[in-house]
C-alpha positions as CSV (number, residue, x, y, z in Angstrom):
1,X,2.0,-37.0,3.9
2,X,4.1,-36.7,0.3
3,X,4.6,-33.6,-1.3
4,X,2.2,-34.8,-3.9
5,X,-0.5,-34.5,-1.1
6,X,0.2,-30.8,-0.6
7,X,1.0,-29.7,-4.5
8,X,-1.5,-30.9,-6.9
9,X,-2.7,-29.2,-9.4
10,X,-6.2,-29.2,-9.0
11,X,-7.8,-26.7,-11.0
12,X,-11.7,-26.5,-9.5
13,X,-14.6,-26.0,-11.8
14,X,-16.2,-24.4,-8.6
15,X,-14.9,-21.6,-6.1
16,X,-12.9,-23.0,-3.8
17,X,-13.8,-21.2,0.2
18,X,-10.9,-18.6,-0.4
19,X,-12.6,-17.7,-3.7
20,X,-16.1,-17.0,-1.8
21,X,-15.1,-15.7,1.1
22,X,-13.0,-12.9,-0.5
23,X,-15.1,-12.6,-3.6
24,X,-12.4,-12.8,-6.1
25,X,-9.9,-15.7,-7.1
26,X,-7.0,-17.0,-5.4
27,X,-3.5,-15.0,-6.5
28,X,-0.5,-16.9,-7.5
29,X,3.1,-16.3,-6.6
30,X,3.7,-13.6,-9.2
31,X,0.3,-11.8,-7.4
32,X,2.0,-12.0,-4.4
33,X,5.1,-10.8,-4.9
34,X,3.7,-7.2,-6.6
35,X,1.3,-7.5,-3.0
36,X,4.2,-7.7,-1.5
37,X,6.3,-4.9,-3.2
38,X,3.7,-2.1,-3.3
39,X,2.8,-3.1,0.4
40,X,6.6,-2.5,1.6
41,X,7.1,0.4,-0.6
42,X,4.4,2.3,0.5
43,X,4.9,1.4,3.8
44,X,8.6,2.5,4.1
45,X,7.7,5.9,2.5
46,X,4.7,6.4,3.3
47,X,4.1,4.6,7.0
48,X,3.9,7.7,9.4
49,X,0.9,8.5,7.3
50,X,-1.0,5.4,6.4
51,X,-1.7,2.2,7.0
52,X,-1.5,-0.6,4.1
53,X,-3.4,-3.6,5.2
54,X,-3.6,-6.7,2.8
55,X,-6.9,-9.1,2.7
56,X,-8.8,-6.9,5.0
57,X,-12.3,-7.7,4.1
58,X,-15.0,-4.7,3.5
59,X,-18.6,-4.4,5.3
60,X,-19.9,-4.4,1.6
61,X,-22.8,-6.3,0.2
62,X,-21.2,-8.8,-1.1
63,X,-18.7,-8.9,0.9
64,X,-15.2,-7.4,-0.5
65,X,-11.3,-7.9,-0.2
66,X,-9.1,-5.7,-2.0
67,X,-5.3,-6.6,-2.4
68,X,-4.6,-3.4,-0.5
69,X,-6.1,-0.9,1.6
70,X,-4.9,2.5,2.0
71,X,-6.5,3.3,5.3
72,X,-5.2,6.9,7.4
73,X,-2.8,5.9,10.0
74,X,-4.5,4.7,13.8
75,X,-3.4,2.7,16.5
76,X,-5.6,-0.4,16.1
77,X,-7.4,-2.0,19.1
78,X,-7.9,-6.0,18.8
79,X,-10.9,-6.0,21.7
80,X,-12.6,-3.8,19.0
81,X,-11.9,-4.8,15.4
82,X,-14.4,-6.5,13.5
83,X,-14.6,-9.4,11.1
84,X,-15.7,-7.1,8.2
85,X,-14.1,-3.3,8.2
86,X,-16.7,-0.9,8.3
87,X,-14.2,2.2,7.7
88,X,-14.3,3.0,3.9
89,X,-10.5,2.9,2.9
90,X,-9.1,6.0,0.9
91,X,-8.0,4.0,-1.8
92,X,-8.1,0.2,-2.5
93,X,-5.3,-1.9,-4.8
94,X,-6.5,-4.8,-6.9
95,X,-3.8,-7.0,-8.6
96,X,-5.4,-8.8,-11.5
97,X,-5.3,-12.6,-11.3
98,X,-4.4,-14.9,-14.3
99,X,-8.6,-15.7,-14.4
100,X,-9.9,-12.4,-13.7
101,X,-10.8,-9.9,-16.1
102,X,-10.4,-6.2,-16.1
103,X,-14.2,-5.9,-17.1
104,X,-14.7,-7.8,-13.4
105,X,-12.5,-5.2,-11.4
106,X,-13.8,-2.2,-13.2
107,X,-17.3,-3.6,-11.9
108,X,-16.7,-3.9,-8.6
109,X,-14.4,-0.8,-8.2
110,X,-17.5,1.3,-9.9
111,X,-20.5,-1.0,-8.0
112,X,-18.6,-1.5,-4.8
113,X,-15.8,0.7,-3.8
114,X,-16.9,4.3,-5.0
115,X,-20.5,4.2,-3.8
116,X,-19.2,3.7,-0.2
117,X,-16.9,6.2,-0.6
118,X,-13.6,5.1,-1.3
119,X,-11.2,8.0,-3.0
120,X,-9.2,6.1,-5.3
121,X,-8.9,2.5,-6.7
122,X,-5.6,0.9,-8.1
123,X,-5.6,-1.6,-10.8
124,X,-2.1,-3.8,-11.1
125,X,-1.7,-5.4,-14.4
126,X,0.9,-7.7,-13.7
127,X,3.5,-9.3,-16.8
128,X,3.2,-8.7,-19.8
129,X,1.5,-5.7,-19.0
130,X,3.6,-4.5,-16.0
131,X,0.8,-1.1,-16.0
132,X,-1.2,0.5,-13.2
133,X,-4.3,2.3,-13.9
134,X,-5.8,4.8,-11.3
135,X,-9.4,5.3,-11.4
136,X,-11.7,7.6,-9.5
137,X,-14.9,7.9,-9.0
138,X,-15.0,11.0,-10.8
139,X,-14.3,9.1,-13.9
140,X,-10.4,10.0,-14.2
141,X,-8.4,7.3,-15.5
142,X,-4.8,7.8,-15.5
143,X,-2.7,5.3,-16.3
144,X,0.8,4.7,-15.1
145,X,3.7,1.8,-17.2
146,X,6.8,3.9,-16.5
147,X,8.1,6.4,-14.1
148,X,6.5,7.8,-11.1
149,X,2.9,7.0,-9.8
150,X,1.2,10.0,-8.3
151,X,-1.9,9.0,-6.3
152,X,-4.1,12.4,-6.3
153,X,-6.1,11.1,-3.5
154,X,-3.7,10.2,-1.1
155,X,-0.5,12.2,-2.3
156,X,1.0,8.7,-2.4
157,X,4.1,8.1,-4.6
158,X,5.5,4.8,-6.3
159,X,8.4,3.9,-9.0
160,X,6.0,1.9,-11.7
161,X,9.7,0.0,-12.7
162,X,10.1,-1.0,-9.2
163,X,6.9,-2.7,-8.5
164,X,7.5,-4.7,-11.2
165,X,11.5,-5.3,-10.9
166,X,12.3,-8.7,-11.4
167,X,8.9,-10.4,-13.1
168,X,8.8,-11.0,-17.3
């Protein structure tokens, strides 16, 4: 197999499986990286509290993957654990991908995530933006380019600069 076999740079006029299966498109490298970042930072400072799963799909109709969950901390029991979730996180992370819209997150955050009762939902504008908006289902909006993120729902706390360290 050559590497040109693996790389290509297919760009599908359709969904590709990840695309259906998690309802949203596939991240690139810079996605994965702030994934990464906010997942280890909250873990490190917040890990005695919460979990922070990645890709954990959601008993929603249709079906849902946020970036992040912020679920309270349990032990976890693999004889037990389902395909789809059926706990409602306390707050869910999107990162916006280079094809998705903030119109498409806002939807599903407001059609998807608060109506099952999920707390809190984080959008991550990655460059140029380098911005994270909190909304909850309340309607707040606060939005967050510098300094310190304060998560009202979770008490959670994140350096805005930090998450985004490294990425133009």
């Amino acid at each position: 197999m050559l590497k040109d076999d693996i790389f290509t740079d297919d760009s599908p006029t359709t969904s590709t499986d990840y695309e259906t299966e998690r309802n949203k498109p596939m991240p690139n490298r810079i996605h994965g990286t702030i994934q990464t970042k906010i997942s280890v930072m909250l873990t490190i400072e917040f890990g005695d509290k919460y979990d922070f799963p990645n890709e954990v799909t959601l008993a929603t109709t249709p079906a849902s993957t946020p970036d992040i969950c912020i679920f309270p901390k349990r032990e976890l029991d693999w004889a037990t654990t389902e395909a789809k979730e059926q706990e409602v996180p306390i707050t869910t992370i999107e990162i916006v991908s280079p094809s998705q819209s903030l119109d498409e997150m806002a939807k599903t955050i407001w059609q998807t995530y608060f109506p099952i009762g999920v707390q809190s939902a984080w959008i991550v504008m990655p460059p140029p933006f380098k911005a994270i908006y909190i909304l909850t289902p309340d309607g707040g909006k606060h939005f967050f380019d510098q300094g310190t993120l304060t998560d009202a729902a979770t008490g959670v706390e994140l350096e805005v600069e930090k998450v985004f360290e490294g990425l133009k």
